[in-house]
LUMFIMI-28402 format. One line per field, with one value per residue (C-alpha): residue number from 1; residue in one letter; x, y, z. Coordinates in steps of 0.02 Angstrom, whole numbers, plus 50000, padded with zeros to 5 digits. Layout:
REM residues N
n = NUM;... .
res = A;... .
c1 = X;... .
c2 = Y;... .
c3 = Z;... .
***
This chain:
REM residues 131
n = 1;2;3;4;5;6;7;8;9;10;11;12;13;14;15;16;17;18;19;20;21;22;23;24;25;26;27;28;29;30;31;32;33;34;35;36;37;38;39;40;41;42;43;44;45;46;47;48;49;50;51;52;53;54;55;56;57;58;59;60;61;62;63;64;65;66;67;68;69;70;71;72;73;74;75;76;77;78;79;80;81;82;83;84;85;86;87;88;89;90;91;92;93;94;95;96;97;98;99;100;101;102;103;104;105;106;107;108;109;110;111;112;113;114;115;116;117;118;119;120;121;122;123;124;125;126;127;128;129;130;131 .
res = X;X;X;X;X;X;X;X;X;X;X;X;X;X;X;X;X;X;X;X;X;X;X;X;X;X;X;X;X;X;X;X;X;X;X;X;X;X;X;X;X;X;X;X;X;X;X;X;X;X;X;X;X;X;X;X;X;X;X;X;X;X;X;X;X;X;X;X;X;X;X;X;X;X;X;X;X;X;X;X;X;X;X;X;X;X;X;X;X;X;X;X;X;X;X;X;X;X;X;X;X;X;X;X;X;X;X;X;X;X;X;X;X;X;X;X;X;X;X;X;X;X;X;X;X;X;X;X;X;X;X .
c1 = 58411;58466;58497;58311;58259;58357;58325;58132;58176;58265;58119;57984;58073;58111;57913;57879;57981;57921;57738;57743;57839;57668;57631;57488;57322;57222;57059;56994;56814;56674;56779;56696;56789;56842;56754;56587;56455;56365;56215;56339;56457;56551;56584;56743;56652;56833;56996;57135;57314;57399;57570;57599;57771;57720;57603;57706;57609;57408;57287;57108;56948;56773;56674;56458;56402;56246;56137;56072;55966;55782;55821;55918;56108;56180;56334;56407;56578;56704;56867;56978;57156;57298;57382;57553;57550;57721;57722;57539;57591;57444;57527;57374;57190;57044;56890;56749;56584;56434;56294;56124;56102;55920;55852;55906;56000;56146;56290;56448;56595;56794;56939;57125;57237;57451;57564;57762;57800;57855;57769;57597;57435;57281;57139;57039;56880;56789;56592;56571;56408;56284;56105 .
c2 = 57300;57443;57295;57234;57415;57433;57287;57311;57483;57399;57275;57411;57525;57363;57299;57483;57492;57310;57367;57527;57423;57322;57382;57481;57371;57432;57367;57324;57331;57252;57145;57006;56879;56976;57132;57056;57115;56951;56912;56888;57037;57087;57252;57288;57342;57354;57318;57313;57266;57220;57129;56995;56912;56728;56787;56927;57028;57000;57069;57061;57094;57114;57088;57100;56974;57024;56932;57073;56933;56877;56685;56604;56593;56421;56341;56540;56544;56709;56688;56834;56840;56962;57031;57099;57263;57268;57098;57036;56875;56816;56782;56714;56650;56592;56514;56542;56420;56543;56419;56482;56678;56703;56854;57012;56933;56979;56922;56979;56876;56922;56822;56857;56828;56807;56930;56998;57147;57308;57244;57334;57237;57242;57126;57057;56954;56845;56784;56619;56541;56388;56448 .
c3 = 53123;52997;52868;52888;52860;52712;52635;52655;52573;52446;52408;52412;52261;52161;52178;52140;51969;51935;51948;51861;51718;51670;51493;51423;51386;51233;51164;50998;51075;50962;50856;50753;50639;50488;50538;50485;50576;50674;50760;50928;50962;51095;51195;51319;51455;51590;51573;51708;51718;51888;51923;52062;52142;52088;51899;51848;51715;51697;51604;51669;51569;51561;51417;51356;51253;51168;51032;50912;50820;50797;50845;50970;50963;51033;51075;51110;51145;51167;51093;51208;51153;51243;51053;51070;50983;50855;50790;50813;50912;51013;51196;51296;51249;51357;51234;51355;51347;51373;51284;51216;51208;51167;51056;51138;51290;51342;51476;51537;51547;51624;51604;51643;51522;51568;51478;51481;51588;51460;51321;51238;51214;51133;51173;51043;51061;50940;50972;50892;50884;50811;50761 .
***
């Protein structure tokens, strides 16, 4: 019985350190390709970073796709990629179908993206679009 207790003990402080190890998550926000400004942008609207037994490290976010233009945007698609921070590697990307975005419509999209545990972040997204 005491070796149960202490072993749930045990398991509780290591899930504890494990979870508190996830690393810091920082966004880019509106990021276009090559800091153009397009017709499609898109805005961090939430980000969140949790840990699991079987996942390890993941990185969820949420983001508004908007079309600032005067004519339809089609084919949209949202490029999100999870950037480690020292070297610029990308570690995880998710190309997200959204389709036509008429004038002044907007949507909101979330994806989770995998990442290492004790490693910084910063999440980049890139509209992409046919008019």
């Amino acid at each position: 019985m005491k070796t149960a207790g202490l072993a749930l003990i045990v398991l509780c402080i290591g899930t504890s350190i494990m979870v508190a190890g996830c690393s810091s998550l920082n966004s880019v926000g509106t990021y276009d390709q090559g800091g153009q400004v397009t017709q499609v942008q898109a805005t961090l609207l939430k980000q969140s970073e949790d840990w699991g037994i079987i996942r390890g490290c993941y990185y969820t976010v949420q983001y508004q796709v908007f079309n600032t233009g005067s004519t339809p945007a089609r084919n949209v698609r949202l490029g999100v990629m999870l950037v480690h921070i020292n070297d610029d590697v990308v570690r995880d990307s998710r190309d997200i179908y959204i389709g036509t975005l008429a004038p002044g419509a907007s949507t909101t999209v979330a994806v989770e993206l995998d990442g290492e545990c004790l490693k910084d972040y910063n999440v980049r997204a890139v509209p992409v679009y046919d008019v």
